[in-house]
Structures are given as C-alpha cells and as structure tokens.
Wavefront OBJ file of the C-alpha trace (Angstrom):
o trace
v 0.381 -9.474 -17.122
v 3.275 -11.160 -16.025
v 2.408 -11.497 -12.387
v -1.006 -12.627 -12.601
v 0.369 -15.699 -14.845
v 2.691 -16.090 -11.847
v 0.018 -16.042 -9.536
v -2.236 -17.797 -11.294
v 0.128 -20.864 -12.076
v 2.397 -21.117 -9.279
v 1.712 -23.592 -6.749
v 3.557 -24.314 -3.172
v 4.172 -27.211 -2.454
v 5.007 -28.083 1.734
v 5.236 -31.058 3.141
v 4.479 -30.157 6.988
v 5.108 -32.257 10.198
v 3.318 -33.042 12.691
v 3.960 -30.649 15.534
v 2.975 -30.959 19.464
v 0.216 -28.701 20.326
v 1.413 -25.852 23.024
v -1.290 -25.613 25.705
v -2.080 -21.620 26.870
v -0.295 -22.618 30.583
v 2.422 -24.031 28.712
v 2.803 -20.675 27.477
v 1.775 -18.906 30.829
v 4.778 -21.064 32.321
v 6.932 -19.699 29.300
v 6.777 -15.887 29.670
v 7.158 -16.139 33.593
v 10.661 -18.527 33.031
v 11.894 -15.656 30.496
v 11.940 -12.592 31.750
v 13.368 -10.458 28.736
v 10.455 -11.712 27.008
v 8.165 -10.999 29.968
v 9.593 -7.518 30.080
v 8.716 -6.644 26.160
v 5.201 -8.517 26.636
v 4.984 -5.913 29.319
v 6.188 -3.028 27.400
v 3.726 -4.044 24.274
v 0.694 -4.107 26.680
v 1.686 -0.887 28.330
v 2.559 0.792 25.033
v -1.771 -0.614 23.797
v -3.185 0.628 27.257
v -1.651 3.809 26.175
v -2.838 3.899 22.754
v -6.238 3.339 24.339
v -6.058 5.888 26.244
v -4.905 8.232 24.290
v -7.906 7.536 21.589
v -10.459 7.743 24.800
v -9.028 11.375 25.522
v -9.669 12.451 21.767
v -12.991 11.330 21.990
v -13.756 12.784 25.123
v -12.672 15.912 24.659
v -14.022 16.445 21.467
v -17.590 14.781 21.834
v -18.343 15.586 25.245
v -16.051 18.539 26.244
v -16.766 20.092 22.840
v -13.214 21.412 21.861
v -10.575 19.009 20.740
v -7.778 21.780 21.412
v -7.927 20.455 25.245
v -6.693 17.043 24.153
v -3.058 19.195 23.435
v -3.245 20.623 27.501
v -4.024 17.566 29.066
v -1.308 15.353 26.824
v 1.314 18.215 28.404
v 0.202 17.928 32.116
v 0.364 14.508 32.158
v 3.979 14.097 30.396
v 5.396 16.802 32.722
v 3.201 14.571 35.465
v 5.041 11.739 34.468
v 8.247 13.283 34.166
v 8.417 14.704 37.711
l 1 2 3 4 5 6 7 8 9 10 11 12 13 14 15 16 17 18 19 20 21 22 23 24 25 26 27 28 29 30 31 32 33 34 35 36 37 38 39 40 41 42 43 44 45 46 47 48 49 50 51 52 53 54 55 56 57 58 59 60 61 62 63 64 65 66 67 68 69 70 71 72 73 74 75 76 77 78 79 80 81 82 83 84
C-alpha cells in the first residue's frame, strides 16, 4: 500500500540543459581515437556474433539435422579447433 502512494504521488522534478547533439561520425571519430574502448566495442560484438552463432547451431541441428545431441560434438571440435 505504501509504495503505490509513493508512486502514485511522487513527482521528479529536473531541470535539464541544453546539450550539443553528438553526430554518428563524431562518434565514429571517437572509438577509433580510444582504443581501450575500441578494443571492448570489439570484444562486445565478437562476444554477439558468437551468441548468434551459437543459437544458429541449436537450431540447425535440431530442426534440420534432427538430433540436438550433435550441437554438444560440434561445440567440442570447434573449442579444441580454437584452442590449437
């Protein structure tokens, strides 16, 4: 009861500035000048790509291969690929 009154009668009050808009090659021009941030944009894309591809082998394998125990096989042969 107590947190829907709060909710329902608390209001924020912000006075905001007016910022400068960032253009997209502004920010292009940012991640290439800082290269630790560069390297984790890279790592974060790598780690989606990954992700991706992970999710298509799941579906592969168990919609068109029929048996979703192969997913398992192929994860190990291509971490002991990756490894060597």
């Amino acid at each position: 009861f107590f947190m829907l009154n709060g909710f329902y009668n608390t209001k924020e009050r912000i006075s905001t500035k007016s910022c400068e808009k960032v253009t997209l090659k502004q920010t292009f021009q940012a991640v290439r000048k800082n290269k630790p941030l560069f390297f984790i944009l890279a790592a974060f894309f790598m780690n989606v790509f990954f992700n991706l591809v992970n999710g298509l082998y799941i579906f592969f394998f168990t919609y068109n291969m029929g048996d979703a125990g192969l997913v398992s096989l192929i994860g190990t042969i291509t971490l002991v690929s990756a490894i060597a």
